[in-house]
C-alpha positions, 0 to 999 in steps of 0.5 A: 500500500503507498502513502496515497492509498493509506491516507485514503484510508486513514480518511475513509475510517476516521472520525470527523475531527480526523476529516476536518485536519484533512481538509485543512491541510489538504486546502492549506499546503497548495494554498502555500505552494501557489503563495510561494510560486504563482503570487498573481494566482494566489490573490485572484484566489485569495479574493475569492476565498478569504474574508474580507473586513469591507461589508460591501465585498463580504456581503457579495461573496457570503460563501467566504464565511466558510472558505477563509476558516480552511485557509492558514496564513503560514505553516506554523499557523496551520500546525497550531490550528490542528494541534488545538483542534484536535485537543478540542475536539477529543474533550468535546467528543467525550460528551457530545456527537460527531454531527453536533461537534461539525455543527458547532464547528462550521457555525463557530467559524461563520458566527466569528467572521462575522464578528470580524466583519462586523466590527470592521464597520468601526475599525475601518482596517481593510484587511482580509481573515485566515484560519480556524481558530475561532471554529476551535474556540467555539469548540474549546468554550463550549467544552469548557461551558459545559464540563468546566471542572474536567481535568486535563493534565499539561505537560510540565504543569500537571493536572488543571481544570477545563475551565482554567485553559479556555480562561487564559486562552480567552483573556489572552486574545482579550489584551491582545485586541489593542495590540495587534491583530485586532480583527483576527483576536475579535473573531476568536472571541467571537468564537468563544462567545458562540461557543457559550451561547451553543451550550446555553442554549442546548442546555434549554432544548434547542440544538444549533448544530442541527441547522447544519445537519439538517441543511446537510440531511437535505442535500444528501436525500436531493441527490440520493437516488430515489427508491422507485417499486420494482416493475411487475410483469402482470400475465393476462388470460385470453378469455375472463378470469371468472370464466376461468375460475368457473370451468375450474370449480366445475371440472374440480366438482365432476372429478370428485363426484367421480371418485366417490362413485368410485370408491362407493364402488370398491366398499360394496363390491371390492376393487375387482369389481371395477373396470379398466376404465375407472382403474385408469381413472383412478391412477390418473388422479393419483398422478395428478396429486403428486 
């Protein structure tokens, strides 16, 4: 087996958070290799798959939403990216589905850019948004919201609470908003802030992440090949079928007539008594039973 055919595998046989990793590094790497080699190529790309800040342009391109959470400003951002997701998506996991933690997922990353678009109305900074990372928060808070006295043991630091990380991580970007990166700091407590509210409101019976199970229930039953029933080859007699079943009774009649004469026959007078004829008549019927 070669290294394509054992991705495949590892693909087909793994989980969501396992198809996720793919598809983002499968997006990223070509995205860095046309960074690298065809400049021109990549901002016609990169206009059409990153979000942008500007209003006027996000609006008319609503898709961008989605497609910017699968894009990654460099190498080591992709690798962090999918270093946390996948430690997120394990703690989410423990308690809840795989079609809830895709949900929460994909409606993490468009509720952050639209935080990210929306408060460009104010910060007026033109720029364009990359990476997971406020799916993944949406994901950690969640985790967090739900479970925080979960404990979860660090490297160096030993066993600390859920709720401890996603704290930090949460007051990190928090001070980071004046700094640098304001708009990429304002989506993930975007994130974070879906992340809440998911929680809170499953909590009270209403699950957001069916929007997009249902919207993905949808499509696959559109395009899905219809059950259809089975043509039947019906056989039509040439004459009625009351006729038929008539002639049918009465032959049925006159050979059972016939026999108990037969056998009324044989009781009074012994089998020799019968002739050729209804000794024949006799062994035809009993072929016929057989």
């Amino acid at each position: 087996m070669n290294i394509l055919d054992d991705f495949k595998l590892q693909y087909r046989t793994g989980d969501v958070t396992q198809k996720l990793i793919f598809w983002n590094v499968g997006i990223a790497l070509p995205f860095f290799v046309i960074q690298s080699f065809f400049p021109s190529l990549f901002g016609i790309l990169k206009d059409w798959l990153c979000l942008s800040s500007d209003f006027k342009i996000a609006a008319v391109k609503p898709w961008t939403l989605i497609t910017y959470a699968f894009l990654h400003a460099d190498f080591w951002h992709l690798l962090f990216n999918m270093i946390v997701l996948n430690f997120t998506s394990r703690l989410f996991l423990t308690y809840f589905t795989q079609k809830q933690f895709f949900g929460l997922y994909l409606l993490g990353g468009v509720f952050a850019g639209l935080v990210f678009v929306l408060a460009d109305l104010f910060l007026h900074s033109n720029t364009f948004l990359v990476g997971a990372s406020g799916a993944i928060m949406a994901v950690l808070i969640a985790s967090a919201t739900y479970a925080p006295f979960s404990e979860i043991r660090l490297l160096l630091i030993g066993n600390v609470k859920l709720w401890h990380i996603a704290l930090v991580l949460f007051v990190l970007d928090l001070i980071q908003v004046p700094m640098s990166n304001t708009g990429g700091h304002l989506a993930h407590l975007g994130g974070s802030l879906f992340g809440f509210l998911y929680i809170k409101t499953l909590q009270q019976g209403t699950d957001l992440s069916k929007i997009v199970s249902n919207v993905i229930d949808y499509f696959v039953s559109l395009f899905s090949p219809k059950k259809t029933t089975p043509f039947k080859k019906v056989h039509k007699n040439a004459s009625p079928q009351y006729n038929s079943t008539k002639v049918t009774v009465e032959k049925s009649s006159t050979t059972q007539k016939k026999i108990d004469e037969i056998l009324d026959k044989i009781s009074k007078s012994g089998y020799d008594s019968l002739t050729k004829e209804e000794k024949d008549f006799l062994f035809k019927v009993g072929d016929n039973n057989k």
